[in-house]
One Martini backbone bead per residue (centre of mass of N, CA, C, O) as a GRO file, in nm:
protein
  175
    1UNK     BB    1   6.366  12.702  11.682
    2UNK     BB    2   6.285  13.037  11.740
    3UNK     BB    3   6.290  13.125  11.422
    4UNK     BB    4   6.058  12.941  11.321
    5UNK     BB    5   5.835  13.028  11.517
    6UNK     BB    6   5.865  13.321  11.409
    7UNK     BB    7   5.826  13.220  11.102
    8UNK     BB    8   5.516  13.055  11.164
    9UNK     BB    9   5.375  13.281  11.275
   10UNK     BB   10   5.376  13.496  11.093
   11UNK     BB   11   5.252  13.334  10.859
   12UNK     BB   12   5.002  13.253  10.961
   13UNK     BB   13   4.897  13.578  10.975
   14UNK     BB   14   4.906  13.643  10.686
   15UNK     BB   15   4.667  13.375  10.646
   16UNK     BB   16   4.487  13.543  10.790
   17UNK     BB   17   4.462  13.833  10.662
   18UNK     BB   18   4.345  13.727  10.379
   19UNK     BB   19   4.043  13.693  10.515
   20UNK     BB   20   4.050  13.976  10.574
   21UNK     BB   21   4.049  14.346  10.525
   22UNK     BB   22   4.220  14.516  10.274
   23UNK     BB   23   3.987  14.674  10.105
   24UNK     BB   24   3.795  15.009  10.087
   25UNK     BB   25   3.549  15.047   9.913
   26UNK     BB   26   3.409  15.376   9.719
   27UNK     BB   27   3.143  15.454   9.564
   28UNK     BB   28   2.989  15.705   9.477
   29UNK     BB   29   2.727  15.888   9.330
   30UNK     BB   30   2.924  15.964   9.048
   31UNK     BB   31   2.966  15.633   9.011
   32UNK     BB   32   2.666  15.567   8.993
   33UNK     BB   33   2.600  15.738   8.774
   34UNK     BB   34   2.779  15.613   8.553
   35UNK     BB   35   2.643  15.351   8.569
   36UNK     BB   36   2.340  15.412   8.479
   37UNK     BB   37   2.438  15.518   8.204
   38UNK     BB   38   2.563  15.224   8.135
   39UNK     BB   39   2.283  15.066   8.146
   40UNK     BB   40   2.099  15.293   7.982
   41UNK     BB   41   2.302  15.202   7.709
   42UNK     BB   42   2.300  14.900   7.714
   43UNK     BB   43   1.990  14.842   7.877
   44UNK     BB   44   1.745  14.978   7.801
   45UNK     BB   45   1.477  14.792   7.839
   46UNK     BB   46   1.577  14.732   8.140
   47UNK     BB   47   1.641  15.030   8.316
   48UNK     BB   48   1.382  15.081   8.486
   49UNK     BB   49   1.422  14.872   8.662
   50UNK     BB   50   1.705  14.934   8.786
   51UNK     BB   51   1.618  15.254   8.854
   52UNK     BB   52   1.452  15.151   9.081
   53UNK     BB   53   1.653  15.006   9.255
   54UNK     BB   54   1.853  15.268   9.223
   55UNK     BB   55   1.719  15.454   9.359
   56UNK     BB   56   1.874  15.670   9.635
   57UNK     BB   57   2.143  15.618   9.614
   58UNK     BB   58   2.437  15.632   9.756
   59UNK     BB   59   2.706  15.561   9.889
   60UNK     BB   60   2.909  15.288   9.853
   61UNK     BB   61   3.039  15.013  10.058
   62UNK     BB   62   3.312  14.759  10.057
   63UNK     BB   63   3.491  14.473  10.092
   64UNK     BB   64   3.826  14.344  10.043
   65UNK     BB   65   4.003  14.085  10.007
   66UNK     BB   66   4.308  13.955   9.890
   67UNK     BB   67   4.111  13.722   9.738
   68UNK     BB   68   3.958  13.869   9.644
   69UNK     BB   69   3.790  13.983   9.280
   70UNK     BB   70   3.888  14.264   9.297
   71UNK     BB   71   4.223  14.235   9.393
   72UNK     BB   72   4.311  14.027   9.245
   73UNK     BB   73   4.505  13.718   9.161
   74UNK     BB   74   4.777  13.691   9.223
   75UNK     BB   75   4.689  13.702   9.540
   76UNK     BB   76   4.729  13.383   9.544
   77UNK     BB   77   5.063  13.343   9.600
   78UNK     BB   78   5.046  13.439   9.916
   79UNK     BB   79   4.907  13.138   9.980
   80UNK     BB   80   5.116  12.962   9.837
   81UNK     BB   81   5.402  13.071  10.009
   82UNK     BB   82   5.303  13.009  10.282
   83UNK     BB   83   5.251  12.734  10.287
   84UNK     BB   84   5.528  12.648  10.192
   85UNK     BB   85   5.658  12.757  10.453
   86UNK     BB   86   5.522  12.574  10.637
   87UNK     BB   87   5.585  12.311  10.520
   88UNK     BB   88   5.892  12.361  10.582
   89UNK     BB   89   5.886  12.382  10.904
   90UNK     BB   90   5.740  12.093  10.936
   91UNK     BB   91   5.988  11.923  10.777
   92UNK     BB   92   6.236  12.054  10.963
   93UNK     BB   93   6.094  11.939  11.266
   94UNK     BB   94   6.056  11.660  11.175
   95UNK     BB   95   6.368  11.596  11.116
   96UNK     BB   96   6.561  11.800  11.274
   97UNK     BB   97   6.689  11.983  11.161
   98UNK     BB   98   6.693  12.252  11.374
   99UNK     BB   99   6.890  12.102  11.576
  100UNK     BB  100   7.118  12.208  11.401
  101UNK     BB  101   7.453  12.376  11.487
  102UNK     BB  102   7.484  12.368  11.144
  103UNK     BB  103   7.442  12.508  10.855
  104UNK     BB  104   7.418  12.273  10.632
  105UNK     BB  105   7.133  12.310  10.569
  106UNK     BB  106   6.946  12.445  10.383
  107UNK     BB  107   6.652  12.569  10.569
  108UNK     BB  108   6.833  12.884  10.622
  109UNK     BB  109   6.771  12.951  10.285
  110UNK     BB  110   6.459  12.887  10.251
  111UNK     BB  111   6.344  13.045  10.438
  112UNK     BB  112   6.431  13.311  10.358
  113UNK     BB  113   6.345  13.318  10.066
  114UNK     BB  114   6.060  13.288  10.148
  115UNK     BB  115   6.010  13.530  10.326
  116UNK     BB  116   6.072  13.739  10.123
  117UNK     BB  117   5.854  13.661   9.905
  118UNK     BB  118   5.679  13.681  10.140
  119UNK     BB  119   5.710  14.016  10.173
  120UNK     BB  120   5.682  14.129   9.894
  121UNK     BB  121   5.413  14.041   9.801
  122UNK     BB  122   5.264  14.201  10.017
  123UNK     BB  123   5.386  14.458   9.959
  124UNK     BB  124   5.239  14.482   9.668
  125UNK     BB  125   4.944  14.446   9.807
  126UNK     BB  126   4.950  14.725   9.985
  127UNK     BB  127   5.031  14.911   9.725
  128UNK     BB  128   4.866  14.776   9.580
  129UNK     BB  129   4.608  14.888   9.466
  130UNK     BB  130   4.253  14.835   9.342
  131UNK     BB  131   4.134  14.996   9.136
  132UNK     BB  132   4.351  15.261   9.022
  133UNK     BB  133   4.191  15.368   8.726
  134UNK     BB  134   4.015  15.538   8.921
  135UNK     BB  135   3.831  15.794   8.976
  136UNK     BB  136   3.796  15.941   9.253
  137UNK     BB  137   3.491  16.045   9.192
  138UNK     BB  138   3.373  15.723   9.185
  139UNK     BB  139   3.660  15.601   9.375
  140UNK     BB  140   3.786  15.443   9.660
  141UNK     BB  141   4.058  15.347   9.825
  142UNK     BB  142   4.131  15.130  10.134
  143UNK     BB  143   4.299  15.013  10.379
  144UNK     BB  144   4.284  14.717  10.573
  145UNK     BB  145   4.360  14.566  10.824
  146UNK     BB  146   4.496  14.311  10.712
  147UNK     BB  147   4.709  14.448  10.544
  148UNK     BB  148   4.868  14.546  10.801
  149UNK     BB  149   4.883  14.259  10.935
  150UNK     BB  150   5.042  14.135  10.696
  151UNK     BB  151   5.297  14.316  10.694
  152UNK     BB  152   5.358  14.264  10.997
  153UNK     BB  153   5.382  13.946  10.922
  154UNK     BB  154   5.600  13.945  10.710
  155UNK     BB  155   5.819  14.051  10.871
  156UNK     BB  156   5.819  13.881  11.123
  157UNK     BB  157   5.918  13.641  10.942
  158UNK     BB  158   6.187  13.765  10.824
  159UNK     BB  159   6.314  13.813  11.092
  160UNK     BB  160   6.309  13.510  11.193
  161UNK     BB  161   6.526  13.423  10.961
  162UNK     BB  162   6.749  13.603  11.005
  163UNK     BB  163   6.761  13.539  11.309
  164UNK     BB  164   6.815  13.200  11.180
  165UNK     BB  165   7.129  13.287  11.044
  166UNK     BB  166   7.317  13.417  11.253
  167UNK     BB  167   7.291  13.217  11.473
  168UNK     BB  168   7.427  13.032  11.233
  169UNK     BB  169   7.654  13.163  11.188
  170UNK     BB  170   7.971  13.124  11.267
  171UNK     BB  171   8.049  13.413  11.405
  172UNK     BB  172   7.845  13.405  11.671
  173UNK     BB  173   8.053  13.262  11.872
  174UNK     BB  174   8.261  13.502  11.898
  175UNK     BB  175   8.046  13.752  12.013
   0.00000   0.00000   0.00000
């Protein structure tokens, strides 16, 4: 079914964008001087060199996937739902669901549910920013491209599923 197709298209997408840019942290240089402060407060020994090592540096920017250690670990959820519904899609492809013409098999209420449940995910992934109790002043965090593709690739996988239960639902063909 095209239904079918078009949620593991999304799924795919989503799978591709875990490995993209979600989100783009920047320490300020009044987040390196708090750093330097508690280096210099816990390592006194050590921080001459440390010292010398950020010497003038100004604000610092890195990149964290969705999977990455900074992004928090939950999101690695987001990996196994999608993984779980491809293999839903390959399984019932492979044994022939999907081409039957009533809905009599359940494969039409599970791709719903997981791609519901991954879709909340990315979702709760998109707007749940990592490092978010730093103040602004040390710390800005903004969403990057991953982010983004993944939100709208598991919004269609999520239509690819609501639209192969309408399309097999009894009432579609009295319409």
């Amino acid at each position: 079914m095209v239904s079918d197709v078009v949620a593991a298209a999304g799924t795919a997408f989503v799978l591709i964008s875990l490995l993209l840019t979600w989100y783009r942290v920047t320490i300020t240089a009044a987040g390196l001087q708090y750093v330097e402060s508690l280096e210099r407060a816990l390592f006194p020994s050590l921080y001459p060199r440390v010292a010398a090592g950020l010497g003038g540096i100004g604000p610092f920017t890195t990149s964290v996937s969705a999977l990455g250690k900074g992004a928090g670990g939950w999101r690695w959820t987001i990996l196994v739902v999608s993984s779980v519904l491809l293999l839903e899609i390959l399984l019932a492809t492979s044994s022939g669901a999907t081409k039957q013409s009533s809905p009599s098999g359940p494969h039409g209420a599970i791709l719903l549910v997981l791609t519901v449940a991954n879709l909340i995910l990315v979702a709760a992934a998109f707007f749940n920013l990592p490092f978010g109790g730093a103040p602004a002043a040390y710390m800005t965090v903004a969403r990057g491209f991953g982010a983004y593709l993944g939100l709208l690739a598991g919004l269609v996988a999520c239509g690819g599923a609501v639209a192969g239960l309408v399309k097999s639902s009894p009432g579609a063909s009295s319409r």
